[in-house]
N, C-alpha and C positions, 0 to 999 in steps of 0.2 A: 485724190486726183493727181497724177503727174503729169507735170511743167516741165516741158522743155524748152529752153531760149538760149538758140545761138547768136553766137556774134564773131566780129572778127574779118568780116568778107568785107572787101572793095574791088579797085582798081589797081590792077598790079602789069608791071612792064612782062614781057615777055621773058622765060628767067627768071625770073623775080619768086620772092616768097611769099607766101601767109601763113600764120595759125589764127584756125577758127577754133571757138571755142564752146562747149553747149554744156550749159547751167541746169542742172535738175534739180527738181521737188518733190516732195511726196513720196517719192521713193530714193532707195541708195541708187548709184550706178552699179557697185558691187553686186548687186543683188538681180542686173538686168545684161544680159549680151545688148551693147552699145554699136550704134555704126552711124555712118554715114550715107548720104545717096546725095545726089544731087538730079538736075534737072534742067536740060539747053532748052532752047525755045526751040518749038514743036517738035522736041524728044521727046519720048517715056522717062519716066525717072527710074532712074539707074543705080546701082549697087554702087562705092566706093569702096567702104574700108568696114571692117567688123573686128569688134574685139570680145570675147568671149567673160564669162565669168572667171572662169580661169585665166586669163590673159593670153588666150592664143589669139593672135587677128589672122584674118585673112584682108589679100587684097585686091583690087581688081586688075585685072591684067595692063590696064589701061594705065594705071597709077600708082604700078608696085616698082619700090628701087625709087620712088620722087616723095612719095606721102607717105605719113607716118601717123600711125593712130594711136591714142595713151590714153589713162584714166586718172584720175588724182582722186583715191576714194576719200580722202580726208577737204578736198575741196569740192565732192560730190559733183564732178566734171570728167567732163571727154573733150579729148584736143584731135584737130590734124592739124600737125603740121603738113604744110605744103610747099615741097620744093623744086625746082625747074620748071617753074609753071608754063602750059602753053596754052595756045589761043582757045586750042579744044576742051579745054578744064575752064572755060568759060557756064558758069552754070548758075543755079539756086543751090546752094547745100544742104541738105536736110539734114539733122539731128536723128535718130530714133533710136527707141528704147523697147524689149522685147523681155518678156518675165511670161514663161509658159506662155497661155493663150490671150495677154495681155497685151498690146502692142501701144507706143503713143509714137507722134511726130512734133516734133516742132515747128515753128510759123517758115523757117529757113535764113539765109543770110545769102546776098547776091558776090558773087565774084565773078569779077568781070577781067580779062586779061588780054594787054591789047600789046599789037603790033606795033 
């Protein structure tokens, strides 16, 4: 079974940075296209960042050029950094992990970015 647990989210000025970070188990990250999503209150949860097994990412139009997505196969993790945060990247970030028709999520981590 794979575990995904990020961390890393809080309360950040506008500007301001974070890196989140998501812990896997059970499986490698090398072995899965990695991404993030997140999720505002009463949005849909939304695409952020992907990173292939290859290492190609893609990013969302909303948060390309500010966030950055990486993998640390020997610390079996995925990072975003995040930078020029605004109010609108206000979300839950979700983790997930994707290996052919296998998909998991993790619980999320909140980031909150205030005025």
């Amino acid at each position: 079974q794979v575990q995904l647990v990020e961390s890393g989210g809080g309360l950040v000025q506008v500007g301001g940075s974070l890196k989140l970070s998501c812990a896997a188990s059970g499986r490698t990250v090398r072995d899965s296209a990695m991404a993030w999503y997140r999720q505002a209150p009463g949005k849909l949860r939304e695409f952020v960042a992907e990173i292939s097994i290859s290492g190609f990412t893609m990013y969302a139009d909303a948060v390309r050029g500010r966030f950055t997505i990486s993998r640390d196969n020997a610390k079996n993790a995925v990072y975003l950094q995040m930078n020029s945060l605004k109010p609108e990247d206000t979300a839950v970030y979700y983790c997930y992990a994707r290996r052919g028709i296998q998909t998991n999520w993790g619980q999320g981590t909140q980031v909150t970015v205030s005025s």
